[in-house]
Kinemage of the C-alpha trace (Angstrom):
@kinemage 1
@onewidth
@group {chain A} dominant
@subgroup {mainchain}
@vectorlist {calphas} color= white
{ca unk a 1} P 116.805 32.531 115.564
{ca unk a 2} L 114.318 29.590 116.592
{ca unk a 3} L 112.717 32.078 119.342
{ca unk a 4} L 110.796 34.002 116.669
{ca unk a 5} L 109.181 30.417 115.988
{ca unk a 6} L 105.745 31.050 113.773
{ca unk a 7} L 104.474 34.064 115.597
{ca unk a 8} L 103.139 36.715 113.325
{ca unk a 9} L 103.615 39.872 115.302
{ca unk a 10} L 107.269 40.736 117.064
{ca unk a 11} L 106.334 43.894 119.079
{ca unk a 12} L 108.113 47.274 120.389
{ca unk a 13} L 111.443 46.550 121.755
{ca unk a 14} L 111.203 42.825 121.383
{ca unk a 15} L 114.490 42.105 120.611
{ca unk a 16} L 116.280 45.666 121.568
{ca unk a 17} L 119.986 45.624 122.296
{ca unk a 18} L 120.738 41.607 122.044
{ca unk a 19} L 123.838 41.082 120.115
{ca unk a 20} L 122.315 40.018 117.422
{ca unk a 21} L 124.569 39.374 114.233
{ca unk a 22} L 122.261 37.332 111.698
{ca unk a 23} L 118.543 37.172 111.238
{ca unk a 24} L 115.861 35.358 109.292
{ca unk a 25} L 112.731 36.193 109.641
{ca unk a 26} L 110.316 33.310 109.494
{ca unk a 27} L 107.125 33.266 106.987
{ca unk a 28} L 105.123 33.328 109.034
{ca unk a 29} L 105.367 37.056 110.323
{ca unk a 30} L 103.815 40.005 109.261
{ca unk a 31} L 104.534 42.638 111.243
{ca unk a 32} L 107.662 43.864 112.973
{ca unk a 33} L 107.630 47.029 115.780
{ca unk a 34} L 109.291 49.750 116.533
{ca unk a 35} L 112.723 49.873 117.518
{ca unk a 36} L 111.932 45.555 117.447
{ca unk a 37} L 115.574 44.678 116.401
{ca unk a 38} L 117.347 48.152 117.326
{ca unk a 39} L 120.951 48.457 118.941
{ca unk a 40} L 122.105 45.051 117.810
{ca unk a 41} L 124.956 44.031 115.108
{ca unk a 42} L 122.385 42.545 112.616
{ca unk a 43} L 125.053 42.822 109.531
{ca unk a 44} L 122.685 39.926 107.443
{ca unk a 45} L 118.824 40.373 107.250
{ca unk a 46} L 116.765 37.959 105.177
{ca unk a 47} L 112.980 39.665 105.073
{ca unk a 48} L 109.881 37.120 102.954
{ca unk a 49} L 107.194 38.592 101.869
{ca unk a 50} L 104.669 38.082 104.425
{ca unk a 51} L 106.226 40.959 106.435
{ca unk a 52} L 103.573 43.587 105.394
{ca unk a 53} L 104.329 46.274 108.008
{ca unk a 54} L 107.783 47.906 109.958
{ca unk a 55} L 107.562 49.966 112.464
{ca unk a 56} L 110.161 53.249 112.206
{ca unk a 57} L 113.119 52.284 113.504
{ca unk a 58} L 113.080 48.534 114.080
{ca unk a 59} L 116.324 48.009 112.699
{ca unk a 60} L 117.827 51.141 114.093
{ca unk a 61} L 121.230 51.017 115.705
{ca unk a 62} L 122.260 48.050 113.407
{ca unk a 63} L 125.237 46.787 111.305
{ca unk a 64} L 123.243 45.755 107.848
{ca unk a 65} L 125.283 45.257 105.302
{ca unk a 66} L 123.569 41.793 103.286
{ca unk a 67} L 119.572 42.747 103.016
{ca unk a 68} L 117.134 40.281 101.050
{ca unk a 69} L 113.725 41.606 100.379
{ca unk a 70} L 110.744 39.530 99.392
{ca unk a 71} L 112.226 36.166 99.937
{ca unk a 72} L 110.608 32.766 100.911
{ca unk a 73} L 112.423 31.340 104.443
């Protein structure tokens, strides 16, 4: 997803209710808000260690079946 580009924050609601499938979060961000990535079909999430905070419920709504935690993308 090149429209999360190097920001660090992705706020409330961001991305709600996209159709999202697949998503790798870039290094570069640290924080993701609530409800962010909610009522998609994220099935793959790739999450590197910079991401230091997650709001309840950003993933909420969501198809995740492939998580990786603590990763360098």
């Amino acid at each position: 997803m090149d429209k999360l580009g190097s920001k660090t924050i992705i706020g409330a609601g961001a991305f709600s209710n996209n159709g999202l499938t697949a998503l790798s979060i870039p290094s570069s961000l640290t924080t993701i808000g609530y409800q962010a990535f909610s009522f998609n079909a994220i099935r793959s999430l790739v999450l590197p260690n910079s991401v230091v905070t997650i709001a309840d419920q950003a993933f909420y709504n969501n198809r995740i079946a492939s998580l990786s935690l603590g990763a360098s993308t």
